[in-house]
N, CA, C and O of each residue as an XYZ file, in Angstrom:
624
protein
N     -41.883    212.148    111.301
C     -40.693    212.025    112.119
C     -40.272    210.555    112.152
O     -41.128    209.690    112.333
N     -39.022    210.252    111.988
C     -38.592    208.816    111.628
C     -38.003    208.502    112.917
O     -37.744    207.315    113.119
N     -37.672    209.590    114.085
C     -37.170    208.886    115.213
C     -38.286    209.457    116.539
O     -38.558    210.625    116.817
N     -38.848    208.037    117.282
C     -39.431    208.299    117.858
C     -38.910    208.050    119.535
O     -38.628    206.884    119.811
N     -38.772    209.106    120.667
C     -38.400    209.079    121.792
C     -39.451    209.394    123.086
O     -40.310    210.228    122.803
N     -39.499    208.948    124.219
C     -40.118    209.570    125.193
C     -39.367    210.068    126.631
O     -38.395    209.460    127.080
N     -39.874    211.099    127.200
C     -38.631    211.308    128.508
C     -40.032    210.729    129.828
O     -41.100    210.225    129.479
N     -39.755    210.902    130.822
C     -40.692    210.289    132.095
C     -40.515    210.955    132.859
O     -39.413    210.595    133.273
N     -40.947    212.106    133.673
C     -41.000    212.782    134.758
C     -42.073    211.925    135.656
O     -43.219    211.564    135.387
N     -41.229    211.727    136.880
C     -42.018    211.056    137.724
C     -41.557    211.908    139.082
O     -40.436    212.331    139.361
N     -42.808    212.017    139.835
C     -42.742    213.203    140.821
C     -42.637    212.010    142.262
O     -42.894    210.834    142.006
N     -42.295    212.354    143.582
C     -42.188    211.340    144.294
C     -44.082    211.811    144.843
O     -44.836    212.703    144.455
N     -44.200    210.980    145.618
C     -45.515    210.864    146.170
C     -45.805    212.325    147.113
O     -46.967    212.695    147.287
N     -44.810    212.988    147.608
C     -45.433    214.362    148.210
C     -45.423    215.085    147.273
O     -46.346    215.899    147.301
N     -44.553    215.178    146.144
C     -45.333    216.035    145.315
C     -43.803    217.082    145.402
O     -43.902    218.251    145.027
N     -42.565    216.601    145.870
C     -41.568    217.683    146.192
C     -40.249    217.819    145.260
O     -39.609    218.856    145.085
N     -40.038    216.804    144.814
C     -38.550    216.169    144.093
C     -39.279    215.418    142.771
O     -40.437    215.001    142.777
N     -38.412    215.347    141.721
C     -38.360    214.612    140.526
C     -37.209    214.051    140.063
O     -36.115    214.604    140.170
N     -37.444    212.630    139.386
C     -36.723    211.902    139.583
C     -35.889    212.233    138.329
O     -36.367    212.706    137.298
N     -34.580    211.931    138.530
C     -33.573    212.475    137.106
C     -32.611    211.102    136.973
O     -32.788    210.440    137.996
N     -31.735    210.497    136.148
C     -30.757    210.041    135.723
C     -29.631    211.195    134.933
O     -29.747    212.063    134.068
N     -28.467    210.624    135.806
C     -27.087    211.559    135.630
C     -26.560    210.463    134.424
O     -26.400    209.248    134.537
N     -26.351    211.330    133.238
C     -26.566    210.231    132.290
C     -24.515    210.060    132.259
O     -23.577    210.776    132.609
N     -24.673    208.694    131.629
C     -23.170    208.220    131.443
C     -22.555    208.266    130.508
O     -21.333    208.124    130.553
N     -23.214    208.476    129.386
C     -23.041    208.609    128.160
C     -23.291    209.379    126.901
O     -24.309    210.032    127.129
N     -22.866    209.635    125.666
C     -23.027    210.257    125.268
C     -24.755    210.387    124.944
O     -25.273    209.680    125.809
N     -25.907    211.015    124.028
C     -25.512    212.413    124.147
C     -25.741    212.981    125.633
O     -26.531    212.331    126.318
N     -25.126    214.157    126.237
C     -25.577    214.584    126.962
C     -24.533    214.430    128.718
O     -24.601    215.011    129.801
N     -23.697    213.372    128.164
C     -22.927    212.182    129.268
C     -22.284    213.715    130.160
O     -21.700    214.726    129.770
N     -22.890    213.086    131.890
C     -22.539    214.103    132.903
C     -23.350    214.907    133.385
O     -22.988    215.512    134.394
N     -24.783    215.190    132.794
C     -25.752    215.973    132.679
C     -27.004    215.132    133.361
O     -27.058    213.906    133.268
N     -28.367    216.197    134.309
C     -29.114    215.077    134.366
C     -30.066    215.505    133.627
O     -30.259    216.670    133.280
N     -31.016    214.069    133.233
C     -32.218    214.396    132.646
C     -33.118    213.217    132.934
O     -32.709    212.190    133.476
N     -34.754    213.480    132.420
C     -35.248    212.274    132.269
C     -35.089    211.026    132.041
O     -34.372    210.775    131.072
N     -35.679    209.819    132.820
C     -35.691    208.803    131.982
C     -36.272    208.532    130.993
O     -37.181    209.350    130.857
N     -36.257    207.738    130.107
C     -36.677    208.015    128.663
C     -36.148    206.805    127.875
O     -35.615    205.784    128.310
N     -36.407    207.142    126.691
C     -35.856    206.352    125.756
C     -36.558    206.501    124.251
O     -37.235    207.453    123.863
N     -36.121    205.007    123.336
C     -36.830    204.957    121.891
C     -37.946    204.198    122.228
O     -38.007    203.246    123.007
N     -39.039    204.841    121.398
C     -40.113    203.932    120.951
C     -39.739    203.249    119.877
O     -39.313    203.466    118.743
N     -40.052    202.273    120.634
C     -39.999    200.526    118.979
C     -40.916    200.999    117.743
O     -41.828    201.806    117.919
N     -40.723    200.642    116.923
C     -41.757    200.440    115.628
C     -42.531    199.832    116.025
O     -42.229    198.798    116.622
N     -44.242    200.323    115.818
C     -45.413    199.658    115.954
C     -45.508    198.898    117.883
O     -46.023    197.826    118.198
N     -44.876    199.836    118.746
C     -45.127    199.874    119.817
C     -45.782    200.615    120.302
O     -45.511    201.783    120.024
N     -47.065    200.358    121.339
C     -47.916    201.352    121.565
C     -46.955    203.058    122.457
O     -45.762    203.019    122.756
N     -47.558    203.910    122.617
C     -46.877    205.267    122.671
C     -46.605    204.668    124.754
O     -45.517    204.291    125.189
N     -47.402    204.729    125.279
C     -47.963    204.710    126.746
C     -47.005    203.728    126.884
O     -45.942    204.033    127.426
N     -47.165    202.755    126.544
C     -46.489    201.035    126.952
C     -44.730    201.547    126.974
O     -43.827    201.355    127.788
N     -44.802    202.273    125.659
C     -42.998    202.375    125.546
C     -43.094    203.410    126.810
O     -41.928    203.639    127.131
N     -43.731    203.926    127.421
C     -43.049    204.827    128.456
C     -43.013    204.275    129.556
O     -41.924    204.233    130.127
N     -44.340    203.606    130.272
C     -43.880    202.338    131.291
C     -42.825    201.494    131.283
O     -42.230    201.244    132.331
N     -42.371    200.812    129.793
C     -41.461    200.034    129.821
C     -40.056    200.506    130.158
O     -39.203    199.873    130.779
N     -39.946    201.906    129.568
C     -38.908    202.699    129.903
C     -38.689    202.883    131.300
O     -37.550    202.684    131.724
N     -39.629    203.244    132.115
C     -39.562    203.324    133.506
C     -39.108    202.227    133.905
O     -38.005    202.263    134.449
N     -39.730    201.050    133.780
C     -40.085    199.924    134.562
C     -38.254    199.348    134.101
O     -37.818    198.380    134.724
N     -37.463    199.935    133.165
C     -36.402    199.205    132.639
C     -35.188    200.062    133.342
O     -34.280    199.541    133.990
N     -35.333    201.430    133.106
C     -34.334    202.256    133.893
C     -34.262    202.449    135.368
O     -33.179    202.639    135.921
N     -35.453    202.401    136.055
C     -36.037    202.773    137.452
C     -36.403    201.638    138.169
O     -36.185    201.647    139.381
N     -37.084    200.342    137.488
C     -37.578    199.296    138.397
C     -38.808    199.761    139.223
O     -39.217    199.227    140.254
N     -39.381    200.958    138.532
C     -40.924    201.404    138.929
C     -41.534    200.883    138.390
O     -41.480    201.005    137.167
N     -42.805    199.684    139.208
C     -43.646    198.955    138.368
C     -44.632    200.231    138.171
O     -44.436    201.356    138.631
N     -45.713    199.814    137.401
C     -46.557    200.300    136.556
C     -47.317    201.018    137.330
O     -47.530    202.229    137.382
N     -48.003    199.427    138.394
C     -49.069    200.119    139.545
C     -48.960    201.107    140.560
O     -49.721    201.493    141.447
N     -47.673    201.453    140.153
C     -46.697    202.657    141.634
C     -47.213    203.921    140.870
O     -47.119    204.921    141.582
N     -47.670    204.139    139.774
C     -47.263    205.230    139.081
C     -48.722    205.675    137.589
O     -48.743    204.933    136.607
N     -49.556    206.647    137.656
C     -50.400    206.904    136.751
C     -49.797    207.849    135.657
O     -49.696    209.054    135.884
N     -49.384    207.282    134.432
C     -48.239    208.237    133.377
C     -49.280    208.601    132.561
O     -50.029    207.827    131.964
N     -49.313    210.081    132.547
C     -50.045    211.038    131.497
C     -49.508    211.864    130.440
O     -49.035    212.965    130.721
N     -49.536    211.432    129.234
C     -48.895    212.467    128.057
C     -49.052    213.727    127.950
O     -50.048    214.077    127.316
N     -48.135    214.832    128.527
C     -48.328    216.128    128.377
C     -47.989    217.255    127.800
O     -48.362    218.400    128.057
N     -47.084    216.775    126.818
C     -46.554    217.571    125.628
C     -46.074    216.485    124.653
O     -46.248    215.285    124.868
N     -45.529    216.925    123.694
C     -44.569    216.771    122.522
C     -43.898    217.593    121.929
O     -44.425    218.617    121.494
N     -42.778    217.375    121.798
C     -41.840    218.309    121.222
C     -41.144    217.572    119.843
O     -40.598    216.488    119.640
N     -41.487    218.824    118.973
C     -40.636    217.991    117.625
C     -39.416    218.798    117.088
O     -39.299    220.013    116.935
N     -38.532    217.773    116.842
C     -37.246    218.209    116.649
C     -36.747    218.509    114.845
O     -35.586    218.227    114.549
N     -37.335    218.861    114.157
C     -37.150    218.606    112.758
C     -35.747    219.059    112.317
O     -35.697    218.840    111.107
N     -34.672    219.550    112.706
C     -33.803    219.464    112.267
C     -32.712    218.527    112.695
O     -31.498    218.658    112.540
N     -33.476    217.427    113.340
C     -32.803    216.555    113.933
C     -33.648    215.574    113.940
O     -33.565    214.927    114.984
N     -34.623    215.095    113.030
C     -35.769    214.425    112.401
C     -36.226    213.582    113.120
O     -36.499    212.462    112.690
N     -36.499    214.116    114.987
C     -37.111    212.881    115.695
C     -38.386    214.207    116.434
O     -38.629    215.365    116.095
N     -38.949    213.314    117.546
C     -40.014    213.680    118.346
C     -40.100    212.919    119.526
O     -40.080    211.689    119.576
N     -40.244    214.066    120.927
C     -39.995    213.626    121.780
C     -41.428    213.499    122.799
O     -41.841    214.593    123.182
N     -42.008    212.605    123.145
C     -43.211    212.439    123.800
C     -42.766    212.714    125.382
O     -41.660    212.424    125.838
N     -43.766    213.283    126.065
C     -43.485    213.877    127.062
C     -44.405    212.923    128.379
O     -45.583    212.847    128.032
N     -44.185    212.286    129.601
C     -45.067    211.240    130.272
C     -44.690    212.207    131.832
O     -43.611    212.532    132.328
N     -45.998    212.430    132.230
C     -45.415    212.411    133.448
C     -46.830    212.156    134.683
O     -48.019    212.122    134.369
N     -46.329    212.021    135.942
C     -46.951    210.836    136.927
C     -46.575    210.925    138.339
O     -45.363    210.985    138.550
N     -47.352    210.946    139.343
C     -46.720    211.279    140.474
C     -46.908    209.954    141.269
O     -48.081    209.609    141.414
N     -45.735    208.974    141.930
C     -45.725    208.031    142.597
C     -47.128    208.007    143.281
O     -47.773    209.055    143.308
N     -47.568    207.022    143.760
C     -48.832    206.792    144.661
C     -48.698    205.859    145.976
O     -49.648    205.549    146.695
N     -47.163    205.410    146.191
C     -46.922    204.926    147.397
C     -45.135    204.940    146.945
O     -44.590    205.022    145.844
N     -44.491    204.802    148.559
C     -43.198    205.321    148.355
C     -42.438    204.192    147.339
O     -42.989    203.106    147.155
N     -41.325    204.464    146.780
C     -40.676    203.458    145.969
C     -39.324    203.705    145.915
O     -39.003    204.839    145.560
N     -38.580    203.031    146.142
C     -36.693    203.431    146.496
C     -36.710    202.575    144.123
O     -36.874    201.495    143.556
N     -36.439    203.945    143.771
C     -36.228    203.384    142.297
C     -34.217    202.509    142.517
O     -33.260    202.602    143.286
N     -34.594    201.785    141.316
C     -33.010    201.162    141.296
C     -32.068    201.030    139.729
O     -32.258    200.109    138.934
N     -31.092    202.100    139.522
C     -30.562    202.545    138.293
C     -30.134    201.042    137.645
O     -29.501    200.078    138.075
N     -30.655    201.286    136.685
C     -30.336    200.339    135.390
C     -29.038    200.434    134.653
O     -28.668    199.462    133.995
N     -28.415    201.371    134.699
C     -27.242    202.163    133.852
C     -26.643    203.783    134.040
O     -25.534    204.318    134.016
N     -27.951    204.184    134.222
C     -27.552    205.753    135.043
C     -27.503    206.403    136.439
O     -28.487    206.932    136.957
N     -26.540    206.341    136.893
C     -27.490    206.846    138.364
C     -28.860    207.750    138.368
O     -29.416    208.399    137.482
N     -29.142    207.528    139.658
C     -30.474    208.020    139.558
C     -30.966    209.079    140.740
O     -31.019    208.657    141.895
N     -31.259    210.200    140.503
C     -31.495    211.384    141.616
C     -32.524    212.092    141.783
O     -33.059    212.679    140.842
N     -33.118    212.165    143.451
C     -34.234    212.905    143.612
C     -34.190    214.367    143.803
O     -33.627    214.707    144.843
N     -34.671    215.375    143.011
C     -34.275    216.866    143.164
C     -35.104    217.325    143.050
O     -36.022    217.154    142.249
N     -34.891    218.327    144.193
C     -36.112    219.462    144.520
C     -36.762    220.229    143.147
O     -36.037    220.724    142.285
N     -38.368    220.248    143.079
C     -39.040    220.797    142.314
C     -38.314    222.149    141.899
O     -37.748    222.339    140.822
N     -38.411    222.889    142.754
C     -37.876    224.493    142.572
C     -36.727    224.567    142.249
O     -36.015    225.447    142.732
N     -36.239    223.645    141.328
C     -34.609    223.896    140.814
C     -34.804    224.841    139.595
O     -35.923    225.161    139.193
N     -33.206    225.426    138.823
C     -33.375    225.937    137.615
C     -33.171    224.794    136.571
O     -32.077    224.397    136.170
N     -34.191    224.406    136.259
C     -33.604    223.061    135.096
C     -33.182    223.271    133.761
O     -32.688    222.437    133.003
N     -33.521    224.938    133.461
C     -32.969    225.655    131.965
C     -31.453    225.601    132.430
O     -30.857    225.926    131.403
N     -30.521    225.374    133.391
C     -29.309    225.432    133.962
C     -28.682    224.219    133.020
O     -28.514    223.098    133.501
N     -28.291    224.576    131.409
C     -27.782    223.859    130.875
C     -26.116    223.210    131.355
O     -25.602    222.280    130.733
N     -25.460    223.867    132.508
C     -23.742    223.288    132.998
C     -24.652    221.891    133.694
O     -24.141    220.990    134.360
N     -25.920    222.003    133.374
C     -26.384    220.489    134.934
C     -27.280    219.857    134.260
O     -26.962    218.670    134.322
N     -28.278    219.980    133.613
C     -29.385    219.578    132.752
C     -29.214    219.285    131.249
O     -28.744    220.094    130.449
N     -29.564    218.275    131.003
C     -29.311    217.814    129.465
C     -30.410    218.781    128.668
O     -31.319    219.355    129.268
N     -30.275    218.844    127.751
C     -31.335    219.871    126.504
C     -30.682    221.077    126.363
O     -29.602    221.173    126.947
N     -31.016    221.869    125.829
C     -30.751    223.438    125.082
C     -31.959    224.323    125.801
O     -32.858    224.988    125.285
N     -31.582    224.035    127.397
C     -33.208    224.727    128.425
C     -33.951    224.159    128.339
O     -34.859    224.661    129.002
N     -34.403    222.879    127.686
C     -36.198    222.555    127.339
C     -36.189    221.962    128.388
O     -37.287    222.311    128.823
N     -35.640    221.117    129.366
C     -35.752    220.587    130.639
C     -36.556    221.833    131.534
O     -37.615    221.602    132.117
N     -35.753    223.456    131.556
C     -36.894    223.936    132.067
C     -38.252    224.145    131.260
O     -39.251    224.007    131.965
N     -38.372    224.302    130.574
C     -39.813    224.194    129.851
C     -40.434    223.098    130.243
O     -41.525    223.351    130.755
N     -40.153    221.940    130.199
C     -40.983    221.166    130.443
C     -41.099    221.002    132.060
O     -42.017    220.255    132.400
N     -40.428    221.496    132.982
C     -40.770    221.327    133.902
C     -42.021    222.354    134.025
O     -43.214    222.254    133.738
N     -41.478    223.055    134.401
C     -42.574    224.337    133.925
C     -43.748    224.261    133.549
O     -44.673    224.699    134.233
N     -43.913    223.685    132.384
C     -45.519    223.565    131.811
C     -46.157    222.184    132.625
O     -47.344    221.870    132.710
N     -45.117    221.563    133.117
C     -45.965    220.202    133.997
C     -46.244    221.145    135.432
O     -47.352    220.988    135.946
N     -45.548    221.851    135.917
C     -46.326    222.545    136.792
C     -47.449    223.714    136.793
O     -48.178    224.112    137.701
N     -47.322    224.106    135.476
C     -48.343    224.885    135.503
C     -49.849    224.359    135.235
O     -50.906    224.860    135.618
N     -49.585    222.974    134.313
C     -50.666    222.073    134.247
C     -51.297    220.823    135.189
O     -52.284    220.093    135.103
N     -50.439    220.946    135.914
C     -50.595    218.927    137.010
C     -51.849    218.952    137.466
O     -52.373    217.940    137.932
N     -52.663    220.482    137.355
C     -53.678    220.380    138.164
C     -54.639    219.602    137.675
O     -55.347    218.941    138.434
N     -54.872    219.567    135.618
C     -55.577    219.378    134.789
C     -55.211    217.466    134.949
O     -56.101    216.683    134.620
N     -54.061    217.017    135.388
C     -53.429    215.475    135.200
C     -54.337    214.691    135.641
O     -54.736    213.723    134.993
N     -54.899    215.100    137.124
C     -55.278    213.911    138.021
C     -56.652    214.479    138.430
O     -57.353    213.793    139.174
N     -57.069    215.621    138.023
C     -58.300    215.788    138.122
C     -58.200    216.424    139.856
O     -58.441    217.616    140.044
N     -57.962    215.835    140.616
C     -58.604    216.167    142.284
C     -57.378    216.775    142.556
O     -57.679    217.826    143.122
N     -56.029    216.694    142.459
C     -55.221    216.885    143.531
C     -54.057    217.666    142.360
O     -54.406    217.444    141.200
N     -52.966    218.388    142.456
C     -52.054    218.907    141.598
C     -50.908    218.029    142.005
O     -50.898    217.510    143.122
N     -49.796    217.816    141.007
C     -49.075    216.562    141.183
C     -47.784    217.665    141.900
O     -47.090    217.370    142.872
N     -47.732    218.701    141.275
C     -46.539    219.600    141.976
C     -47.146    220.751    142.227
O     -48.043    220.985    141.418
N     -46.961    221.745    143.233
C     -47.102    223.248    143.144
C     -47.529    223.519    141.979
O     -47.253    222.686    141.115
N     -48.065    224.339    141.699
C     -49.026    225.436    140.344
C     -47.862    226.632    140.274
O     -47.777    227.417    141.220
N     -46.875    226.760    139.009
C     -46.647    227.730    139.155
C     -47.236    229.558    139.117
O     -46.684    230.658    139.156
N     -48.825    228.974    139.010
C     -49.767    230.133    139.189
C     -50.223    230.376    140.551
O     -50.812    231.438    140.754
N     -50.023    229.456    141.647
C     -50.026    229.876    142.853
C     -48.640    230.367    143.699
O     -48.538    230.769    144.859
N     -47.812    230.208    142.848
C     -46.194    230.931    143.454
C     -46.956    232.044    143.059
O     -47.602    232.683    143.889
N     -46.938    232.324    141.902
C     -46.944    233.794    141.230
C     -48.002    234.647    141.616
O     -47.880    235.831    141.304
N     -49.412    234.158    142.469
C     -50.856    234.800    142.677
C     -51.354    234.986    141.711
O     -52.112    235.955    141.683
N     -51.188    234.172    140.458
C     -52.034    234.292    139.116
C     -53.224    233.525    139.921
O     -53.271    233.026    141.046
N     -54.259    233.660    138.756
C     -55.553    233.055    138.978
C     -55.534    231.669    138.938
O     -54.367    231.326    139.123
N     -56.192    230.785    138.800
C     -56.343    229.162    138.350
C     -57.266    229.543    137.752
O     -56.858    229.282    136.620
N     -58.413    230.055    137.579
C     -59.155    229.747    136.787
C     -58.972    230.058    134.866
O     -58.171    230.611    134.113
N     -60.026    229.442    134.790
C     -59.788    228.947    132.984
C     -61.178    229.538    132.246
O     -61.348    229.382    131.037
C-alpha cells in the first residue's frame, strides 16, 4: 500500500461520548469523522497517531493511552487505514486545529452515512472498539461491551 493513513478514536474519560471532527473539506467536507491523518515516510506507526492528535485536538500524549485496533485496507484506492483508539485519563477541553470538533454519544448510528464520513465503516469501527475495549486496557472497558447490551457472554 503506497498511501499510508490513521483515524484516532478517543473516548472522553467516563467512557460516554467520542470525539469527532466535522470535516471542512473535501474528501468527505460536512460529515463527521475521526481525527486522523497521513503517515510520513519512515515515521513510526504510534508517533504519527499522537502527532495527529496532539496537531488536530491539542491532546497531549500523557492525557491519553492510544492502542492499534484494526486496519483496514483499501486496495482499490491503494492506501491503508490504521485504526488508534484510547480513552482520556483526566478531563481535557480538546481545541480544533481546522475542523470543528464534537463530543457524541457512544450509542449513535455511525453507519448513518447523511452524518458520518466512510461508506458505514465508521459504524464498524465503532462497533468492533466496543466489542473489544475490554481486551485495550486490561482492567477496565473503555466503552460499554456491545456483548453486555446484547446478554452475550464475555467470555473467550
Amino acid at each position: 500500500m503506497n498511501r499510508l493513513y490513521n483515524l484516532v478514536a478517543v473516548i472522553d474519560a467516563a467512557g460516554e461520548n467520542l470525539l469527532f471532527c466535522l470535516r471542512r473539506r473535501p474528501p468527505y467536507q460536512g460529515l463527521y469523522n475521526f481525527v486522523g491523518g497521513k503517515i510520513e515516510p519512515g515515521e513510526e506507526h504510534l508517533r504519527a497517531a499522537y502527532r495527529e492528535l496532539r496537531e488536530e485536538t491539542g491532546i497531549p500524549e500523557d492525557a491519553i493511552g492510544l492502542v492499534k485496533v484494526m486496519c483496514l485496507e483499501y486496495p482499490m484506492e491503494d492506501c491503508r487505514m490504521e485504526v488508534y483508539a484510547g480513552r482520556l485519563n483526566r478531563l481535557v477541553e480538546p481545541v480544533a486545529e481546522l475542523n470543528e470538533l464534537a463530543w457524541l454519544p457512544v450509542g449513535q448510528d455511525y453507519a448513518d452515512v447523511s452524518r458520518f464520513a466512510g461508506v458505514g465503516n465508521l459504524g464498524h469501527i465503532v462497533q468492533y472498539i466496543r466489542a473489544y475495549t475490554d481486551l485495550l486496557d486490561g482492567k477496565e472497558k473503555l466503552l460499554p461491551s456491545r456483548r453486555a447490551e446484547t446478554g452475550a457472554s464475555d467470555s473467550r
